[in-house]
Each structure stands twice: as structure tokens, then as C-alpha cells.
C-alpha positions, 0 to 999 in steps of 0.5 A: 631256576625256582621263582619265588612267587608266593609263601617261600619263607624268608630270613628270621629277623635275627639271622639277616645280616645288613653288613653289606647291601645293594642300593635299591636303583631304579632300573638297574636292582632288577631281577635279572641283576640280581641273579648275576649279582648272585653269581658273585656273591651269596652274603650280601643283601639285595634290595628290589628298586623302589615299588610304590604302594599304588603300582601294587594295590592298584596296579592290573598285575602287581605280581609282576613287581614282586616276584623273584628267584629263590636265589635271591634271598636274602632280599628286600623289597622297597615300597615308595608311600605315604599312606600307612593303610597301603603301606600296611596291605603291601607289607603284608604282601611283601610277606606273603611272596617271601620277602626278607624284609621290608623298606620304606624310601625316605631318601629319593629326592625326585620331584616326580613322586614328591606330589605324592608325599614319596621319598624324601619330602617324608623326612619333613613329615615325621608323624607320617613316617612313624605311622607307616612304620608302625602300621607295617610292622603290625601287618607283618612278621618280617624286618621293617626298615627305613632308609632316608638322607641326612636332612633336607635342602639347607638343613646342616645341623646335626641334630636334624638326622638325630632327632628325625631317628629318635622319633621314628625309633618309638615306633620300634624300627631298629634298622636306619639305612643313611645317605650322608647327604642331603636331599635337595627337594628343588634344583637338582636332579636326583643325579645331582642329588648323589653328587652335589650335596657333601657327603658327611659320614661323620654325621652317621657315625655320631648316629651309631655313638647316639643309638648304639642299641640301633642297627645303623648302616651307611650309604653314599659315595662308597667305591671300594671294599676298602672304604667298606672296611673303614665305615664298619669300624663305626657303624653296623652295615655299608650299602652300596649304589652304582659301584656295584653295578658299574664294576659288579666285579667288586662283588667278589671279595665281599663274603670273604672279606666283609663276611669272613666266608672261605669261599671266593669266585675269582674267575670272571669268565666262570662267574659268567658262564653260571650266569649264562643258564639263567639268561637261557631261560629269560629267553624262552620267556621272551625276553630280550638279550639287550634287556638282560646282558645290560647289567653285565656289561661291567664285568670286565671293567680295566680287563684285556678284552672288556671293551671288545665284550661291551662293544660286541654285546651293544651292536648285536644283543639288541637286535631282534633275533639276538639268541644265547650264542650273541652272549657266548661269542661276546665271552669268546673274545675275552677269552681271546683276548686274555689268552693274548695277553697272557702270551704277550706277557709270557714273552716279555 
């Protein structure tokens, strides 16, 4: 499989489609996720987890937070920053390695980068937020878009997220990726940060009635391509967090349902084993099977044989001389298991 280390060249802006996109997570929108998110389908947006502007400017190996597979595309890379200047030297870099576009989180509410002036606590500071978007989208070529909550601690109003976008969008940012809830700055965990403030999709509807020339797409709480479809009768895109991960089977419908595409994976077991090459190669490199079949262990969610799947890959893929032949085995049982059941069925 082709990395993507530098000048492989991106999506124009006006052929990237933000119908449907995966979340930026931390730890979890790795690569390697990304890939097997791949396996299942080749519309959606993928999202880099969040990269600070510090760990790529001042950082002894910045390649290794930027580099990815030619596969991936389309994909984009997320800074955490406040510093227009740096924000700008790592848009240009995200360019330059072949990134579809580039994101600024306004949205994470962990009081660990918060000191930092990342995440969410720029929404208190607008003018910050519209000098990094200006100065990245001088520094490069490629989509520059924000994501961002719909206002912090108690604020309720609505006119908080309106505002906030009006300002930010004289700068010319066009794209608004919107959690629809609030950031709570202190008190919460940014687990409970994505459970415990309400979820208010009305208010990102009546964004999308407010700036219809803007791209604007929703993020929060969504679970089903169902619910997918209900959100895009009223904005522009749907961005999808854990639910992608946890149940990546989900992945599978959407280039026929979201994007009109004819073609479809249907089979889990096949949707694996041309995954199966790329953790070969992931091997060879060093790395550890653990380390790799993590992101997978979703696939089988509520099927004969998946908690067998999950079972086997977490007593033996984390051992140290755990080889390919771990996650072969591991598809075997489902195999078995489905054969069984098929059997049973056929009997009854």
C-alpha cells in the first residue's frame, strides 16, 4: 500500500463532499482506522484525530503525525492552536503532505489544552478565531474549516452560535462542522462533556435557515444512517463520532444510501480479509497486532461469532510474538460460527 508522505495532490475544494464524515477522535481516527474505515467505504470524509500546532512545529518528528495512505483520501487534517502564525506554518504543511483540508478544533472541552487557548475556550475568543482562519487560508490552497460547539458553560441563547458564525464567516470560512451542545469548560469530563449537555439540533438547523450560502454540517449524538437522513433534510453534512468506531459495520450503506453510489460491501468477513494485507504490512514495520486489530473489533457487533472474535483477538493479539495468523484464526471462528448458525437455522 502507497504512503502519502509528501505533494500527492488533494481534492479541489469544490469536488470534496462533506455529506458524510468521521469525527476527528483521539486515539481512535488513526491511520490504521482509517484504512479499515476505507475497507468500508470510499465517499466518506475521514478526519485525522486533533494534532497541535506545537507537536508539528516543535516536535523532533512532525512526519509522524502527518503522514497517511493514498487510500485515505479524502482526509483532513485537524490542528488544536491559537497562534495564527503557527496555525498558518501547519496549514501550509498539511498542504504540502497532501491533505484534502484543513480543520481548526473549536470544540474539544478538556481542560488539559484549555491553558493553551485549544479547543473550545476559543469560542470565548472570536478575534483569535478569525485571525487563524484568515492566516491559514493565506497560507494555503486547500478548504480551511472550523468545528466548534454551540456555545459555552450556561450559555443557552441562540444567538451565541449565530453570532459566533456571522464573525467568523468575514473571514471567508464557509464550512461550520457543529456539535449541538454545549462546551462545559469546568466540571465535566470531556466524556461527559458528549453526554451530559442537551443536544439541540434545532439550533444547527435554524444556522443552515440563517446562512444558507454556508456549508453547514452536524455533529452530535448521531447513531443511525437513519437519523442521517432526517439531519440532511436540514443541513448540508452529518459527522459521525464513536458510533463509526464502536459499530464500524454502519460504514457500509453509506456510499449507497448518503452518496447515491451502486456499489455496496455486504460482506463483513470480506470487508476484513482486504484489511487483512494492510495489517501484514503494519507488521513488518514493527508494529503491534494489539496496536492494530483494536479499531476492528466492532465488526462483528450483534453477529454469531463476534464475541468469540473479540474475545480471541484480546487474549492473544496483545502478546508480544502475536503474528497475522492471530487475526486469521480469530476470522475462522466467525466463520464457524456462522456456518453454525446457518445450519441451526436451516434446521428449524
Amino acid at each position: 500500500m502507497q504512503e502519502n508522505t509528501k505533494n500527492t495532490k488533494p481534492a479541489s475544494q469544490n469536488s470534496l463532499n462533506r455529506r458524510f464524515s468521521i469525527a476527528p477522535m483521539l486515539d481512535w481516527t488513526t491511520s490504521d482506522y482509517r484504512v479499515f474505515a476505507r475497507a468500508l467505504t470510499k465517499e466518506t470524509l475521514l478526519y485525522t484525530e486533533m494534532v497541535t500546532t506545537g507537536a508539528l512545529l516543535k516536535g523532533d518528528n512532525p512526519e509522524r503525525f502527518l503522514r497517511f495512505e493514498d487510500v485515505e483520501h479524502p482526509i483532513a487534517l485537524q490542528l488544536g492552536g491559537s497562534d495564527a502564525k503557527a496555525l498558518a506554518q501547519c496549514a501550509k504543511l498539511a498542504e504540502s503532505f497532501g491533505y484534502d483540508e484543513v480543520n481548526l478544533n473549536a470544540g474539544c472541552p478538556s481542560d488539559k489544552v484549555q491553558h493553551s487557548l485549544i479547543g473550545a475556550i476559543l469560542m470565548a475568543h472570536p478575534e483569535k478565531v478569525k485571525d487563524a482562519m484568515k492566516a491559514m487560508q493565506d497560507a494555503c490552497s486547500i478548504p480551511v474549516t472550523l468545528k466548534h460547539r454551540i456555545g459555552l458553560d450556561d450559555q443557552q441563547e441562540y444567538s451565541i452560535v449565530r453570532d459566533f458564525i456571522g464573525d467568523v464567516a468575514t473571514t471567508g470560512t464557509n464550512t461550520f462542522i457543529v456539535h449541538a451542545r454545549n462546551a462545559i469548560l469546568a466540571g465535566l469530563s470531556p466524556k461527559q462533556n458528549r453526554e451530559v449537555p442537551p443536544l439541540k439540533y434545532d439550533y444547527v438547523y435554524r444556522l443552515k435557515q440563517d446562512f444558507p450560502d454556508l456549508e453547514i454540517i452536524i455533529n452530535g449524538g448521531i447513531k443511525t444512517l437513519d437519523e442521517c437522513e432526517q439531519h440532511l433534510n436540514h443541513v448540508d453534512g452529518v459527522m459521525v463520532g464513536r458510533e463509526a468506531y464502536n459499530n464500524p459495520w454502519i460504514l457500509s450503506q453509506v456510499d449507497s444510501r448518503l452518496f447515491d453510489q451502486t456499489d455496496q460491501v455486504t460482506d463483513r468477513i470480506q470487508a476484513l480479509l482486504n484489511f487483512v494485507p494492510f495489517v501484514e504490512q503494519r507488521l513488518n514495520n514493527g508494529e503491534r497486532l494489539s496496536h492494530l486489530t483494536r479499531h476492528i473489533m466492532g465488526i462483528f457487533l450483534g453477529q454469531p461469532g463476534g464475541k468469540q472474535f473479540r474475545r480471541y483477538l484480546s487474549e492473544q493479539g496483545h502478546k508480544k510474538d502475536a503474528s497475522i495468523d492471530v487475526l486469521k484464526q480469530a476470522i475462522d471462528l466467525v466463520i464457524e460460527q456462522l456456518t453454525r448458525a446457518k445450519e441451526i437455522k436451516n434446521e428449524q
